[in-house]
Structure formats: structure tokens, C-alpha cells
MIMARDO-683718 format. One record per residue (C-alpha): residue in three letters; residue number from 1; y, x, z. Coordinates in steps of 0.05 Angstrom, whole numbers, plus 32768, in hexadecimal, padded with zeros to 4 digits. Layout:
<atoms>
type seq north east up
ALA NUM Y X Z
...
</atoms>
This chain:
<atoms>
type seq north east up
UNK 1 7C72 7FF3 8114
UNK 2 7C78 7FA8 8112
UNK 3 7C32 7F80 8111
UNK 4 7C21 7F36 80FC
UNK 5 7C1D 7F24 8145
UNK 6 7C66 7F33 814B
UNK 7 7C72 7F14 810C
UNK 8 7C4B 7ED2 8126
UNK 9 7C6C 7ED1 8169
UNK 10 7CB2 7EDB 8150
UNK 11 7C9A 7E9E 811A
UNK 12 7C84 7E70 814D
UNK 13 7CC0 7E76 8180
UNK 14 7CF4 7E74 8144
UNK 15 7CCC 7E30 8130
UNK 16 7CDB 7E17 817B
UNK 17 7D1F 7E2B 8177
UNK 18 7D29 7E07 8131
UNK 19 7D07 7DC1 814C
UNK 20 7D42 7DC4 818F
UNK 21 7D70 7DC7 8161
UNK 22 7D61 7D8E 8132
UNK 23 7D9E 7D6E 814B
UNK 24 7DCC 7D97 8118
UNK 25 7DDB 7D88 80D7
UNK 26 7DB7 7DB2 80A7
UNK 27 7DD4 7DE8 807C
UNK 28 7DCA 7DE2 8036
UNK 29 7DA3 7E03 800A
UNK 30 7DC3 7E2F 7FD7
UNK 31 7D97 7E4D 7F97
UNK 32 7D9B 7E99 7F97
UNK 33 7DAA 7EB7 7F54
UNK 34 7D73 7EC7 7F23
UNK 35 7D68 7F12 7F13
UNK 36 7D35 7F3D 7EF0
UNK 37 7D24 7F70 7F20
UNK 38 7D39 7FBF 7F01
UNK 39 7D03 7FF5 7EE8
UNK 40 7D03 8038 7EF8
UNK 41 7CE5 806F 7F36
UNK 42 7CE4 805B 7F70
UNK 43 7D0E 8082 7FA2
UNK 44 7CFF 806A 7FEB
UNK 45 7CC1 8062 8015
UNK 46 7CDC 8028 803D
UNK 47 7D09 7FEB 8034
UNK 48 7D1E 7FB6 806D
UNK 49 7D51 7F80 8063
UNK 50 7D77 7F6C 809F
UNK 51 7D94 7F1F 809F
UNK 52 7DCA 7F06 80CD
UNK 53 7DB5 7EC4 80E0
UNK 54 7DDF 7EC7 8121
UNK 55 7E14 7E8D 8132
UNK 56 7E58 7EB2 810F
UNK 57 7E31 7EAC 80D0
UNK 58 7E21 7E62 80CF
UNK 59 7E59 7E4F 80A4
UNK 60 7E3F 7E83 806E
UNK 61 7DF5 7E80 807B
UNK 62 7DE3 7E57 8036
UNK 63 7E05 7E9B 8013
UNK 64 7DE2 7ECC 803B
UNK 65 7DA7 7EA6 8035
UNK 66 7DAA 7EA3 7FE4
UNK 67 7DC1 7EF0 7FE5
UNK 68 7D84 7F02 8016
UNK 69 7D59 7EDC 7FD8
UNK 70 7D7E 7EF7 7F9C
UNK 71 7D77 7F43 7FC0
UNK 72 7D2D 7F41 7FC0
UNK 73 7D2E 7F20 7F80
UNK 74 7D4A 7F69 7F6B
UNK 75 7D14 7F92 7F90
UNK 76 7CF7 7FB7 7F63
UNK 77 7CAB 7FBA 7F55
UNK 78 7C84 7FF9 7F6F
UNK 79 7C66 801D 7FA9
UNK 80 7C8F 8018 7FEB
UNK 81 7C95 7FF4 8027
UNK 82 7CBC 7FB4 8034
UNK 83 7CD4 7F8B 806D
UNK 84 7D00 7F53 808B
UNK 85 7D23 7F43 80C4
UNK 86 7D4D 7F0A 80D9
UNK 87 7D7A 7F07 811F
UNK 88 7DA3 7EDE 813D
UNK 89 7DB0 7EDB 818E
UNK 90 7D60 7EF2 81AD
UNK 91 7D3B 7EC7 816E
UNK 92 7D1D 7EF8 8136
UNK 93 7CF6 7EE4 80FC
UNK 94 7CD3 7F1F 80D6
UNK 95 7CA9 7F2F 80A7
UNK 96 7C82 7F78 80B6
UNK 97 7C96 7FAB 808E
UNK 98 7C55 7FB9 805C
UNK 99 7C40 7FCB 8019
UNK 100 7C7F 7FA5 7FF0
UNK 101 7C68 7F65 7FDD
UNK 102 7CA4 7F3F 7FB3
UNK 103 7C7A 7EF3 7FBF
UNK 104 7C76 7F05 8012
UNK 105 7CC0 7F17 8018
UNK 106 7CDD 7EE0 7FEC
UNK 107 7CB7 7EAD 8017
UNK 108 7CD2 7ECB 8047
UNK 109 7D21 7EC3 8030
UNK 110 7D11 7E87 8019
UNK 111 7CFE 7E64 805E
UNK 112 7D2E 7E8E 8083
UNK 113 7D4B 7E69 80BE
UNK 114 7D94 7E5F 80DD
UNK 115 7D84 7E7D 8127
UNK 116 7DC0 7E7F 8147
UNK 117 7DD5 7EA4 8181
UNK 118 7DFE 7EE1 8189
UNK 119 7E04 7F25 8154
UNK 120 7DD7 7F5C 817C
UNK 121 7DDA 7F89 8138
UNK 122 7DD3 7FBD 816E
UNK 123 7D92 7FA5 8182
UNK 124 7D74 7F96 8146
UNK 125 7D7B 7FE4 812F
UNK 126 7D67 7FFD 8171
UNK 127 7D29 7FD2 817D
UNK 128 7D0A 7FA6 8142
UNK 129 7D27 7FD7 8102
UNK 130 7D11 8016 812B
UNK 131 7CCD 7FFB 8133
UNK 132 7CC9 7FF8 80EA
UNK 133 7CE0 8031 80CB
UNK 134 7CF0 8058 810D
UNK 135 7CA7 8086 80F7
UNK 136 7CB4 8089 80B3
UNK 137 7CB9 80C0 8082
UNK 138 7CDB 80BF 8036
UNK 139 7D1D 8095 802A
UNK 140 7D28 8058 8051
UNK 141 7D62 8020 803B
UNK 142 7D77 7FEE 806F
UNK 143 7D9F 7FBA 804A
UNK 144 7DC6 7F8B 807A
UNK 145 7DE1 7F46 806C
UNK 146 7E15 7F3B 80A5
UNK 147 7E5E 7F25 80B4
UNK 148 7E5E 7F66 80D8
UNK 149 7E75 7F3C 8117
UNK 150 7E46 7F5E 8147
UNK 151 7E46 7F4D 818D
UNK 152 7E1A 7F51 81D2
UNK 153 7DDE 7F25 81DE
UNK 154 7E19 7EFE 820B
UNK 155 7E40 7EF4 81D0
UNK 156 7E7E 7F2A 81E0
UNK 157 7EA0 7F4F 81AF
UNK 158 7E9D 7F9F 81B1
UNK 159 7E5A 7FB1 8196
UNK 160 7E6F 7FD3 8159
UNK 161 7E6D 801C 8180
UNK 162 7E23 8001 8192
UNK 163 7E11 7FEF 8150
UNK 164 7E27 8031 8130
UNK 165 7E05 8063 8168
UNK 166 7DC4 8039 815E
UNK 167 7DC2 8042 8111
UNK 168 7DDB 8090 8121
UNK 169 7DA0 8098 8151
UNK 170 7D6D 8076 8123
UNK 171 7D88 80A7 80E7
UNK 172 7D78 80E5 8119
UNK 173 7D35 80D0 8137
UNK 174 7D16 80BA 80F0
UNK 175 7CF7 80FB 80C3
UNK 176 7D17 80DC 807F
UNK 177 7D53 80C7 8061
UNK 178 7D6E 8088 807E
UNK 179 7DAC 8062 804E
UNK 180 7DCD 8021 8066
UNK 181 7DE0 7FF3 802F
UNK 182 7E11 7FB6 804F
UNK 183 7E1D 7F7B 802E
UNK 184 7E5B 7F53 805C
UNK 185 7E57 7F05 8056
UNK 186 7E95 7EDE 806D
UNK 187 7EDB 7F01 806A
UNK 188 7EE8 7F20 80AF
UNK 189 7F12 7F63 80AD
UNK 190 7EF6 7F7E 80EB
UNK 191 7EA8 7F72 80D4
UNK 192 7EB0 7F95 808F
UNK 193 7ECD 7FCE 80B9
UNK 194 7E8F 7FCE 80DB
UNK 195 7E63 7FD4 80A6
UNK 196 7E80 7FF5 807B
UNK 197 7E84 802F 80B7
UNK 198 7E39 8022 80B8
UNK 199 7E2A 802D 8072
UNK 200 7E52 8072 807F
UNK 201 7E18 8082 80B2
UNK 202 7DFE 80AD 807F
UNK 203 7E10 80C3 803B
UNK 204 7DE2 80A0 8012
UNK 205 7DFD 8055 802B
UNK 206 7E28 801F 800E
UNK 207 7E4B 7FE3 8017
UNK 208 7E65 7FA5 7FF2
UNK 209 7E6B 7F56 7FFB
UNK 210 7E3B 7F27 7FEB
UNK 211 7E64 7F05 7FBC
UNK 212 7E5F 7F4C 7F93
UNK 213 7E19 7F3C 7F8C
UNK 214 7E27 7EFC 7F6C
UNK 215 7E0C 7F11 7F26
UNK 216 7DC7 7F29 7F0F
UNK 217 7DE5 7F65 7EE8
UNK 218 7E07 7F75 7F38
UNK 219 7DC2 7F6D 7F52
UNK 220 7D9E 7F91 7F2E
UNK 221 7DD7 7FD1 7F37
UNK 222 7DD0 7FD0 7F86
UNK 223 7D83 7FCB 7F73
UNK 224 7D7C 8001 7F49
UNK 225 7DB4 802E 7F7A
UNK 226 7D8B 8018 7FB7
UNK 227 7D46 801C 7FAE
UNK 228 7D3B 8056 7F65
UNK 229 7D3B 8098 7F60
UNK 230 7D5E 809A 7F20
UNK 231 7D9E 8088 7F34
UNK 232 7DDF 809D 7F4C
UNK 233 7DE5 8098 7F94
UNK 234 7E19 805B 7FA4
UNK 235 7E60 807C 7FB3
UNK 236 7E9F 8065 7FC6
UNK 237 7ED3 8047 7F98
UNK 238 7EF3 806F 7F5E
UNK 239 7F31 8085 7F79
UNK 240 7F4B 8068 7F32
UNK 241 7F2B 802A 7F3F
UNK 242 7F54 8018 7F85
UNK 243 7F8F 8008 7F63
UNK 244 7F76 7FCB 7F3E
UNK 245 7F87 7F89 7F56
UNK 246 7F65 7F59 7F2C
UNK 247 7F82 7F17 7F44
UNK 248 7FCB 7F2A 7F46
UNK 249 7FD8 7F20 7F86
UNK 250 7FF9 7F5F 7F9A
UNK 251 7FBE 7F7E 7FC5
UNK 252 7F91 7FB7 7F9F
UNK 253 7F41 7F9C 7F9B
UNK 254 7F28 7FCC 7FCE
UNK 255 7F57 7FAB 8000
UNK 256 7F51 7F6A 7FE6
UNK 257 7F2A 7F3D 801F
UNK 258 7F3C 7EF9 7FFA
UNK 259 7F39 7F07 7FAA
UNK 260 7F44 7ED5 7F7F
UNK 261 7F86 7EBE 7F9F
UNK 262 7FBF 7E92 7F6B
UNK 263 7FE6 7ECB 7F4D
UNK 264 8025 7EA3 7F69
UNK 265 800A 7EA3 7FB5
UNK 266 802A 7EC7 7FE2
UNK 267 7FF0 7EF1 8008
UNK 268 7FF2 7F19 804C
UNK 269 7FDD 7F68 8049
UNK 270 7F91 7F50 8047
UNK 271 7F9C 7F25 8005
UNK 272 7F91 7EE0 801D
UNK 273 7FC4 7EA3 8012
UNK 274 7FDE 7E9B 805A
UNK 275 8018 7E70 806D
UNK 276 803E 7E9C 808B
UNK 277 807C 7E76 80A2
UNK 278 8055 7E3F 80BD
UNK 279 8061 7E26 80FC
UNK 280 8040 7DEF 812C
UNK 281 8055 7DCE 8178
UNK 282 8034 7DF3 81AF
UNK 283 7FE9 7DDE 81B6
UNK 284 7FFA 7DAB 8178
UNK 285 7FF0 7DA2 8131
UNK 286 8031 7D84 8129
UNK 287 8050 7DA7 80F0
UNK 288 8097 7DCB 8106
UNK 289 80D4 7DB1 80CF
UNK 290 80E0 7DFC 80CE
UNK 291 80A0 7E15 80A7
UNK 292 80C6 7E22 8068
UNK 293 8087 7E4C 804C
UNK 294 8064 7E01 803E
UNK 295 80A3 7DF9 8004
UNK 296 8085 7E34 7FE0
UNK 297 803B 7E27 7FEA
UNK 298 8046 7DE0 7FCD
UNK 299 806F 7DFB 7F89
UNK 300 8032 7E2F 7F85
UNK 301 8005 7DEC 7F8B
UNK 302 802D 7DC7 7F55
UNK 303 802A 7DFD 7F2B
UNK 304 7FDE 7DFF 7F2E
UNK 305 7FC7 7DB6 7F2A
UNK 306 7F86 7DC1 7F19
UNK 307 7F76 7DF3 7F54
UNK 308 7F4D 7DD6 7F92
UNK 309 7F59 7DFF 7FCD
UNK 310 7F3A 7DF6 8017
UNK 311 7F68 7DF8 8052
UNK 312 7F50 7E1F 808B
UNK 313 7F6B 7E11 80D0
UNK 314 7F66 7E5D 80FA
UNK 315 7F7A 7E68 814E
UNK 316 7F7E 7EA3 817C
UNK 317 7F4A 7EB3 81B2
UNK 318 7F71 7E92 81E6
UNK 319 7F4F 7E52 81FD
UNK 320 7F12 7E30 81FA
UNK 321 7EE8 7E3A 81B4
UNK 322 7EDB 7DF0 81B3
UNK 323 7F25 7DDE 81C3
UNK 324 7F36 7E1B 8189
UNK 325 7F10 7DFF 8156
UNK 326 7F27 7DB5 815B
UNK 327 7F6C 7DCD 815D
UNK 328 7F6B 7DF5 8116
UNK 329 7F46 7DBE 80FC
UNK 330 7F7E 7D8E 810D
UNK 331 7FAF 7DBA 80F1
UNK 332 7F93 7DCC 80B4
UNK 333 7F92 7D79 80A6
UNK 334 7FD9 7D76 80B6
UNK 335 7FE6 7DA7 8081
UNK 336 7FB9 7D86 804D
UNK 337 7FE0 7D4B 805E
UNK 338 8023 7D66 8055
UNK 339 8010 7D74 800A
UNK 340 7FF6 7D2F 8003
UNK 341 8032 7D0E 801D
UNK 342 8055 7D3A 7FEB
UNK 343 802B 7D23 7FB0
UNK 344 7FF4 7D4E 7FB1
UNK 345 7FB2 7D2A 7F9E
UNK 346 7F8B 7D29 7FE1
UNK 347 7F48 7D44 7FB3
UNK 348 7F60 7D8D 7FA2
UNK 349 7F5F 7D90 7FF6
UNK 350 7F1B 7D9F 8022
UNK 351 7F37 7DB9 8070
UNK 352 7F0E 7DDF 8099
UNK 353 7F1F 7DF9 80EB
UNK 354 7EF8 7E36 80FB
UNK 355 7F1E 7E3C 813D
UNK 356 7F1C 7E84 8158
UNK 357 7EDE 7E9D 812C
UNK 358 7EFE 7EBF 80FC
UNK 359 7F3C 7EEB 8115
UNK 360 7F5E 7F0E 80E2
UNK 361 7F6B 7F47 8113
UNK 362 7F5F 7F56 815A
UNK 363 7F74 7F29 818E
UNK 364 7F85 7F65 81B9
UNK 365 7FD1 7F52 81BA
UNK 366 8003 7F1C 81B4
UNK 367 801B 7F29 816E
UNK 368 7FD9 7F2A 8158
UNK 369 7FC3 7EF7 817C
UNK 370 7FFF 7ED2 8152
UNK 371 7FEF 7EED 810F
UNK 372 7F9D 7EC5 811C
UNK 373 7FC2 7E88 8129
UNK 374 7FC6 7E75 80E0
UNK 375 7FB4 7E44 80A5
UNK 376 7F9C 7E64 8067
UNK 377 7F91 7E42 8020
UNK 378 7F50 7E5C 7FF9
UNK 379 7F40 7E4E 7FB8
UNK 380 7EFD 7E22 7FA7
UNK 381 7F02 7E13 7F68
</atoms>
């Protein structure tokens, strides 16, 4: 069981860390939602939170930060134990798992730091979440804030076999009920798959985004289905339920990984508004004349005017990260400028290149390495 020395130690070297990297402009602080925590029995004996502070989540870390607050926010008041723990690369910052003490914890959120590094989910559940809750008896719920993009301490893909035989061994070698609750930040299709096939560990588990949690009346359901007795376990979706597709975009909610889409927008299978017929030079961000697809995106555009979207720039794995991300940057721009030079106002537009960091699918073959090398419009207002 984890001790205040660990706690102190982990403290002090994340501090170090935090000072070498003063260089880097800071992420912003975002206000978690406000939320009455629910009444009722408590049902476990033990609750740790799991944070991925890792480098794949940098560019959602102010949301995962404000969920990880608005979450304990939720806890409900009682008699059980509580605990944090934030990874990223070798860095940890945790608070012991102890009597639950709402004031300790919320700090604790609060102050949580961007550590960087690589996604050793694997590690964390073998190591640091087995030393606290490893011995336990009674219900246990792990809930995990991640992009689900786990990888080695090296940084390679491939860990999610890792990451599901740890939480399998930890569920066999502990003498209570153990129920993984995953909340996914960011929008990769391959990490929800992973966690989602970790909240299936056991029965008892569940997943969701963290943009389902936006709400107090949300947080306070996942509270009261987490952490009391007196109610329903979480199950999986109606089966009436998976046929709804609330924005119109012709991809059923369950499915949905971009909601929220223009009714008009022509989506690919995961729901978000790709430009599908685009087409650029070789290593370039010249647009080709032949990327028809723009003359449909810009009367979807017109018909909107008051909708601000953000361009994001996307590569394969081929090539250097660095190189990657400059690239989709620079093609992303040349898009937002083809729909100023056709009378778009430049202010509906923010661009973004996130390089190779967020695949669509696996870049385990040449057509999919073609269907990652894309510019997608998402809606910010």
C-alpha cells in the first residue's frame, strides 16, 4: 500500500521535472463543472482515479484535468477509501489511497501536472494501482481518464494486450470485486477500443467520454452507478437506443466518434467531416485543382455562416513526427485559405496540424496509411 514517502518522493521529482520544462507554453486552465455530490449507501471499499498526463494527451489535458476535478466533485460522502494517481512516461504524482477525504483529493486534481512522456497504462495497473488496492477486500472502482493510446516506456505502440492482462491479473489476485469505469479524452478509434475492452474486464465496468460528463445531472449518474449500492449496475446501451443519431449525420450515436457534425456534411464511417476527395502534391500542401470535395464543403459553409469550425491538418506514420506535424499544419492553412480566397471570413477558421498523433486507423497498410492522410473540419462553435 502506497505511503507519504512515496507520495513525497514522487512530489518532489515531478516538481524537478515541471521547473526543466519551463520552457513550454503553459496549458490553460479550464473550470471543472460544479456538482452536488449524490446520497445514498455506499457500495465499494476502495476508489482510485487514474489520470493520463502522458504526452498524447497534451492537446486535451485542460479537459481531463477539469473532468479529473468535476469527478471528485461527485464522490460521494461516506466511509471508503480514496486515491490518485497521475502518469505520464516514468513521472507519477499520487496521492495514497486513505480514509476518502473530498478537500485532499481535490487539491490534488486541482494542482495536477502535465508530465509528459510515454502511455505505460500497463505499468501503472501492474505496479502503482496494485500497490493500492492489490490487498484489498469489498468493491474496488478504478476510474481512468485516458486517450486509451497506451504504449511502452519507449513510446511504441502495442501495449493494449499488456494493458488488458495486467487489469485481468489484478481482478484474479485481489479477494473483491474489481469494476473499471473509462472515461476516453480525445477522439482516437483505436484508444476507445481499448478501453472500452478494459471496462469489459469484468462485468460490473463501464465506459463513456469525458465530454458525457459535461453536465452535473451526468456526474452525478456515473457517481451514484460507480461508487452506491443502490443502483443499477452501468450496462451497455439499449439496443433501442443505438439507432439514434442525434446530429443527422447519418452515423447512429454509439458509433458516432465526432457528434455534433452540420447535418449537410458529408462524414466518413466514424462520423467526422473529412474531405474526402482532397488531394495535395507529394510532400506539399499545394492543393491539387482536382479536389472537387472542397466545392461541397464550401456550399455546406455558406449555408452555415454563423458556424466556426477548426481545420485540422492529419499525416501517416511515415516520416519524421516533427516533419509530420509541420506538414498537416501547412496543409490545413492552405485549406483555410482556399475558403478565404473564396469569401469566407478568415474568423470562422482556427487550423491546427497534429501530424501523425492521431490516426484514424492503423498504419499497418498503404490504404490506411492513405485514409490518415486527411484534413477534417470540427465544429467549435
Amino acid at each position: 500500500m502506497m505511503n507519504n514517502r512515496h507520495l513525497y518522493a514522487l512530489a518532489s521529482f515531478a516538481a524537478i521535472a515541471f521547473l526543466g520544462a519551463c520552457a513550454s507554453a503553459p496549458i490553460p486552465y479550464k473550470t471543472p463543472v460544479s456538482v452536488t455530490p449524490p446520497t445514498g449507501q455506499i457500495g465499494v471499499s476502495q476508489a482510485v482515479t487514474l489520470l493520463d498526463a502522458s504526452g498524447s494527451n497534451e492537446e486535451v489535458f485542460a479537459d481531463s484535468k477539469a473532468t479529473l476535478e468535476s469527478l471528485v466533485a461527485a464522490m460521494p460522502n461516506g466511509r471508503y477509501q480514496a486515491g490518485d494517481i497521475h502518469f505520464g512516461g516514468t513521472k507519477r504524482e499520487i496521492v495514497p489511497i486513505a480514509a476518502f477525504d473530498r478537500a485532499t483529493l481535490a487539491a490534488a486534481a486541482k494542482d495536477a501536472s502535465f508530465l509528459g512522456g510515454s502511455t505505460p497504462l500497463y505499468s501503472v495497473i501492474e505496479d502503482e494501482l496494485t500497490s493500492a488496492v492489490g490487498e484489498g477486500s469489498g468493491k474496488a472502482a478504478i476510474v481512468v481518464i485516458s486517450d486509451g493510446l497506451a504504449t511502452d516506456y519507449a513510446g511504441r505502440s502495442g501495449a493494449d494486450g499488456r494493458t488488458l492482462d495486467a487489469a485481468r491479473a489484478l481482478v484474479s489476485s485481489r479477494g473483491g470485486q474489481l469494476c473499471f469505469h473509462s472515461v476516453q479524452t480525445g477522439d482516437s478509434v483505436e484508444g476507445g477500443a481499448l478501453l472500452k475492452s478494459l471496462s469489459q474486464v469484468t462485468p460490473c465496468g463501464s465506459y463513456r467520454t469525458a465530454a458525457s460528463l459535461g453536465t452535473a445531472s451526468a456526474l452525478q449518474q456515473f457517481s451514484r452507478s460507480a461508487y452506491l449500492s443502490d443502483a443499477p449496475e452501468p450496462r451497455e446501451t439499449p439496443v433501442a437506443a443505438t439507432n439514434v443519431d442525434s446530429d443527422g449525420d447519418g452515423v447512429f450515436d454509439p458509433m458516432d466518434q465526432c457528434p455534433n457534425t452540420l447535418r449537410q456534411a458529408p462524414v466518413d464511417a466514424r462520423g467526422c467531416w473529412t474531405l474526402k476527395g482532397l488531394r495535395f502534391a507529394v510532400n506539399g500542401a499545394t492543393i491539387d485543382s482536382g479536389s472537387a470535395d472542397l466545392r461541397d464543403t464550401l456550399a455546406v459553409l455558406r449555408a452555415n455562416p454563423g458556424v466556426k469550425v477548426r481545420i485540422d491538418g492529419h499525416t501517416d506514420s511515415d516520416g519524421a513526427a516533427a516533419y509530420n506535424e509541420d506538414l498537416s499544419l501547412r496543409r490545413a492553412k492552405a485549406v483555410r485559405d482556399y475558403f478565404v480566397a473564396e469569401g469566407l471570413d478568415a474568423s470562422r477558421f482556427e487550423v491546427r496540424g497534429f501530424g501523425e498523433t492521431r490516426p484514424a486507423v492503423k498504419n499497418d497498410s498503404r490504404e490506411n496509411k492513405r485514409l490518415n492522410r486527411r484534413v477534417e473540419l470540427t465544429i467549435v462553435d
